[in-house]
C-alpha positions in Angstrom: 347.8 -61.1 195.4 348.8 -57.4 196.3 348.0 -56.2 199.4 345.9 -54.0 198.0 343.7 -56.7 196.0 344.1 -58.6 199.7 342.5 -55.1 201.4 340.1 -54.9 199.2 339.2 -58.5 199.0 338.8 -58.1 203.0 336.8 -55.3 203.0 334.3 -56.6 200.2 334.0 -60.1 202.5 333.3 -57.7 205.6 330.8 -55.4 203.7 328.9 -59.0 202.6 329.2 -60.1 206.0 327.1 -56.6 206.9 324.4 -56.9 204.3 323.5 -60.6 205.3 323.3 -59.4 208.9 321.6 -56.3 207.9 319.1 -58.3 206.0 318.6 -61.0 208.5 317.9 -58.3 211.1 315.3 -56.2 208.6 313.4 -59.8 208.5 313.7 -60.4 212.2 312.4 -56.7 212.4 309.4 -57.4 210.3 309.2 -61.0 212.4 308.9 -58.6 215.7 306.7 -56.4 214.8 304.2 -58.6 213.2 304.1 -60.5 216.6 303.7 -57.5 218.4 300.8 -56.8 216.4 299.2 -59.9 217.2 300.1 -60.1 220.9 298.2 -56.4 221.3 295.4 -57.9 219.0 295.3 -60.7 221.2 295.7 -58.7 224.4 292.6 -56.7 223.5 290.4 -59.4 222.7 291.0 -60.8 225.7 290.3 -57.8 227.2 287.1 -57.1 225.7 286.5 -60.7 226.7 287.1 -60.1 230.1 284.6 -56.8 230.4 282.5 -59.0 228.9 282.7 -61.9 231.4 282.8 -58.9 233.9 279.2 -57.3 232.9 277.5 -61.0 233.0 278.5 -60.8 236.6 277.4 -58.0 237.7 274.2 -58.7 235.9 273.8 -61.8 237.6 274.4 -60.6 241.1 272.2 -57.3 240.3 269.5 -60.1 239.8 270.4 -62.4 242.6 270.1 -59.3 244.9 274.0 -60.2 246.2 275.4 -56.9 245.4 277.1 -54.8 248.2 277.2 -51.2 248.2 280.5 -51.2 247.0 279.8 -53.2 243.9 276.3 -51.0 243.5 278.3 -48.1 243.4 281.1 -49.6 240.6 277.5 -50.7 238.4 276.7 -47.4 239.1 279.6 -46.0 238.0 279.9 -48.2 235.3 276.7 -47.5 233.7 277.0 -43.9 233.7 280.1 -44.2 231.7 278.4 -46.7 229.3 275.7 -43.9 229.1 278.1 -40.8 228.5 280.1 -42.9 225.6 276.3 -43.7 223.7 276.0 -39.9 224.6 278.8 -39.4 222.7 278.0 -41.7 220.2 274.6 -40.3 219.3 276.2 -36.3 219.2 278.8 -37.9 217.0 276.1 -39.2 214.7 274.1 -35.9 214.9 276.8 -33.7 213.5 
């Protein structure tokens, strides 16, 4: 072989070398971010869990009578903002 053919030969193995990377790494990409997208799924079903778990609580102690001020003022709080977002809601429907 030349050393041209032996140049080019080189080159070609380096540029096949690049597209298998380059191809692994679009896979691993698409691996990623379809983890990613069931990890934040995940995260706020969990989350929505949690409020859930959270709101039985509060429920319970609101009909145990074992709230303290502190925790009638966070209901409080937390039922107003339930009531603005079906406020919300209901203009949203309106329109």
């Amino acid at each position: 072989m030349s050393a041209l053919e032996d140049h080019i030969k080189r080159i070609n193995d380096k540029l096949q070398h690049l597209l298998k990377k380059y191809s692994f790494l679009q896979k691993e990409n698409l691996r990623l971010r379809q983890e990613l997208h069931f990890l934040k799924k995940s995260l706020e079903d969990k989350t929505a869990h949690a409020n859930l778990l959270e709101q039985r609580i509060d429920v319970l102690k609101i009909s145990k009578g074992t709230m303290t001020e502190e925790e009638k003022k966070l209901f409080e709080k937390r039922i107003r903002q339930y009531l603005k977002e079906i406020d919300k809601c209901i203009n949203f429907m309106n329109e």
